[in-house]
N, C-alpha and C positions, 0 to 999 in steps of 0.2 A: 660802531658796530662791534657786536661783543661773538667770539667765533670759538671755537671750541679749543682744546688741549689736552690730548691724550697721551702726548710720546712718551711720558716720563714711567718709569716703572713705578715710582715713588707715589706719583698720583692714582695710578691702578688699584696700588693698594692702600692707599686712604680712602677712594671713593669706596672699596670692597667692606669699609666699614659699615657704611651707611645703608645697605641695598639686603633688607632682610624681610624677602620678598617669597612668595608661596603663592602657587596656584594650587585649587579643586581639579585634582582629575579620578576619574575612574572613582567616586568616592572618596580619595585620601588626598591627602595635600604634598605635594610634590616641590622642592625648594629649586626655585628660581637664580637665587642668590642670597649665598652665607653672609652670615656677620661672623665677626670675629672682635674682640675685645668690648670695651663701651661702647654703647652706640648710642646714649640718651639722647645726647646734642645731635645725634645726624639721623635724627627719626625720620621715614617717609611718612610725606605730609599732603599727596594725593597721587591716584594714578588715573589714567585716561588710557584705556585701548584707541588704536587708529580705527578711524572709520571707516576705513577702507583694507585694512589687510590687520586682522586678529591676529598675526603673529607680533605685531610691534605694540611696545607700551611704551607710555609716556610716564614719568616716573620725576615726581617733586621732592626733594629733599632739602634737610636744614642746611645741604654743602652744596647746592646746587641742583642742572636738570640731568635724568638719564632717559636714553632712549636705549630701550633695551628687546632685539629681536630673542624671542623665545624659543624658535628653532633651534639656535644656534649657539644660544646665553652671550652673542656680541652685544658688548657695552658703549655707547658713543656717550662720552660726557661734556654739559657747554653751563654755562653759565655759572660758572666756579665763583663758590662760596659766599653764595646768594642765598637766601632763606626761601623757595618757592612754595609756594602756601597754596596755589591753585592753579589747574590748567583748563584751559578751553582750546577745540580745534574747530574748524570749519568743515560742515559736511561740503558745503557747495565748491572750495579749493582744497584740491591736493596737496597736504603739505603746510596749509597755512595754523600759524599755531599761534593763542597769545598764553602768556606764564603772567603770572603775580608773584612778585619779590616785597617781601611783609616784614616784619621785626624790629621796626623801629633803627631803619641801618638806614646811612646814605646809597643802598642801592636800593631800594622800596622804590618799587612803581610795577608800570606793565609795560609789556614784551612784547616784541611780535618776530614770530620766523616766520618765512617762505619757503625753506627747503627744511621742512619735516623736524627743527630745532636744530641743525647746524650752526646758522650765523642766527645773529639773534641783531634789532635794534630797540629803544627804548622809547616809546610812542606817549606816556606820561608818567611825572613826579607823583610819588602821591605814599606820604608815610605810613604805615602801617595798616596795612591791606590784609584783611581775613580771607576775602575770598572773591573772585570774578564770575559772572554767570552770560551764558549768551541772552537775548533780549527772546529766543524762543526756543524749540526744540533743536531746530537746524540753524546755526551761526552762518545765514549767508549771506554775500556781497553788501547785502545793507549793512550789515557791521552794527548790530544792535547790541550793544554791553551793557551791564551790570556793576558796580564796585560797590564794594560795601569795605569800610575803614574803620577799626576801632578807633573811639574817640570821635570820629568826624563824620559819620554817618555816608550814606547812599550817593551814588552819582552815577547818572547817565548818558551813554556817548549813543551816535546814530548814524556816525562816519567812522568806523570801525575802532575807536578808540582815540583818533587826533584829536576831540575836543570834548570834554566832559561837564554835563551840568550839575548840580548837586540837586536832590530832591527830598530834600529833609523836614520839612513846611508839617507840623504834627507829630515829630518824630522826636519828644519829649527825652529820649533815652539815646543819646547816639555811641554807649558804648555797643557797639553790635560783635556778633560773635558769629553769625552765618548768616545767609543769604540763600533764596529758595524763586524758584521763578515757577508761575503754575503751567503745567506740560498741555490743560486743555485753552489757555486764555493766557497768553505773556504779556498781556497790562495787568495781570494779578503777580506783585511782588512779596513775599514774605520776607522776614525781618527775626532774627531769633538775636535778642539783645539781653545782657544781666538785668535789665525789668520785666523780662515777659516778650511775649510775639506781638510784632506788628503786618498789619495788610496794607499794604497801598494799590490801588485800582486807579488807572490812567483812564481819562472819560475820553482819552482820542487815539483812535489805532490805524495807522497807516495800512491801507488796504492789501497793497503789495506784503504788508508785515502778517496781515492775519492769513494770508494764503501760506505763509510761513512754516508754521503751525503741525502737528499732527492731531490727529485728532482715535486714537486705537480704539475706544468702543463706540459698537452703532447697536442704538436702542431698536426692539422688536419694536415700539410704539411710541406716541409719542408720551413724552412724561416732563410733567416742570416738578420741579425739589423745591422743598421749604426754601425760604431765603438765609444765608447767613450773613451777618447775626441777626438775629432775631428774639429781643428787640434793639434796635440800633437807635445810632445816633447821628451820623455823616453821611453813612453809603451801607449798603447793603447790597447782596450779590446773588443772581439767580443763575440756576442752572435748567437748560430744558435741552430735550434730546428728540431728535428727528431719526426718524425709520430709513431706513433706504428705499423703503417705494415710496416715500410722503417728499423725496428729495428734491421733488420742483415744485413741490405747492404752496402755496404762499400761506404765509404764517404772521400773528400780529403779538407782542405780548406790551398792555397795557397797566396803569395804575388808575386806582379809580379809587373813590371815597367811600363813604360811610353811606352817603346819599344816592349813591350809583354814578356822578358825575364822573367825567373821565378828569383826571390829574393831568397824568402826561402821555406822551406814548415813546416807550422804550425801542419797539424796534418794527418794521411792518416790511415784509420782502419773503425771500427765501433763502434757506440754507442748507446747505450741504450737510446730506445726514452725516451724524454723530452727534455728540454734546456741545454743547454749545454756553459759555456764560453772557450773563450784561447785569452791569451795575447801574443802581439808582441812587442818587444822590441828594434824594429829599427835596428837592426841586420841583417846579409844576413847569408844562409848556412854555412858560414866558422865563424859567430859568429861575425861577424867587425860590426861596425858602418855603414848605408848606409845613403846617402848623404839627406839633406833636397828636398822637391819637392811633386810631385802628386804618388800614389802608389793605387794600386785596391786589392781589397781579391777578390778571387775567390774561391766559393762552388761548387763543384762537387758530384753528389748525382747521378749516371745512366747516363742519357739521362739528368737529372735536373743540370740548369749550374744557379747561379747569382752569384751578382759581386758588392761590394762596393767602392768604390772610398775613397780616404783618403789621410791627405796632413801633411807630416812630416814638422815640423820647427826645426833648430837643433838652 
């Protein structure tokens, strides 16, 4: 258990280095907390407001974490002289917190507090960690994480961090430099690596996980978007959007060929308006590979029919 240590005056004002922090208000930027001397090594390296009370921030630095009320500019400092590179909190518990410690140090892994980052314990090893992300908009009780590790690419946990997979299967380039989780579909993972961006799309989503989700725009009508990419090679990814009066009607969105035959069928039920994605995986009904060429999705909503065109290269 790693716990905090503030009594020393000595410490007060080393951390005082590192916390050169500014809020917008009224227009102008209002300083939170000074720096004084160098600060290059003790740069803040993320911040997190509580989800529950805008006065308190969470505050990652190269010496450690600060929780810092803004009221009052009181400082609580814990995990001394830790590199924290990323924070995540839990909408659904009060208090719960996990930190990522990065830098190529024997303290690299991830954290976890229960009281708001006082005490902290260490729930996995893992060397140089860029950055943590929850598995959806809201981090709840499911415990859906993210890691992404320079040098050793992606991994995912699903009991809140006790046990981590790696998911690298494609991922050509694993020096990674960020990690991006998409806010309307969290089986879409982005990837920002010194090669270029990668996507990965999970073809299995825990039901429980997608009610997760928020979902902020609700389309006047319905509407399907081109696929991207387009043209692909693996997967491609469609996006359609339900009304809110169309929100109990059953809706189908299918693939079909050149011939009019149907390929597969992606999704046939109802959903809850907003946007919505689903990936295809160049696959036909029985799961096989289908051939390179021209292929249409088809939306079915009533009487409401469209239809996008799209060109597999294998």
């Amino acid at each position: 258990m790693v716990t905090n240590h503030v009594g020393s005056m000595k410490l007060l004002n080393l951390m005082t280095l590192i916390c050169g922090l500014f809020v917008l208000q009224d227009s102008l930027w209002r300083n939170l907390a000074m720096v004084y001397g160098d600060n290059k090594f003790f740069k803040i390296n993320c911040i997190e407001v509580d989800h529950h009370n805008q006065n308190i921030l969470y505050i990652g630095t190269g010496l450690g974490f600060i929780k810092i009320t803004t009221t009052d500019k009181s400082h609580a400092f814990s995990l001394m002289g830790f590199n924290i590179v990323s924070i995540v909190q839990s909408r659904g518990e009060r208090g719960v917190l996990y930190a990522a410690s990065g830098g190529r140090s024997k303290s690299d892994g991830v954290y976890l507090s229960k009281d708001g980052g006082e005490h902290w314990e260490v729930i996995h090893w893992h060397t140089n960690i860029v950055e943590i992300c929850p598995g959806s908009q809201s981090l709840s009780s499911l415990g859906h994480l993210y890691l992404a590790a320079y040098d050793d690419g992606v991994y995912a946990s699903h009991d809140g961090g006790q046990n981590w997979q790696a998911m690298n299967e494609g991922l050509y380039n694993k020096k990674v430099t960020s990690l991006a989780i998409d806010r309307y579909d969290p089986r879409a993972v982005y990837l920002g690596t010194e090669k270029g961006v990668y996507m990965y799309v999970s073809q299995v989503m825990d039901i429980s996980h997608a009610l997760d989700f928020e979902t902020p725009e609700i389309p006047a009508q319905f509407e399907l978007s081109q696929n991207y990419p387009n043209p692909f090679n693996q997967q491609t990814v469609f996006s359609f959007g339900v009304p809110q009066s169309s929100s109990t009607q059953k809706i189908s969105l299918k693939i079909f060929n050149l011939l009019g035959q149907e390929v597969k069928l992606l999704f046939d039920g109802v959903r809850v308006a907003g946007i919505h994605k689903i990936t295809w995986d160049g696959t036909n009904s029985n799961g096989q590979p289908v051939d390179s060429g021209v292929y249409f999705c088809r939306l079915c909503a009533g009487v409401q029919v469209m239809s996008r065109k799209l060109v597999l290269v294998r």
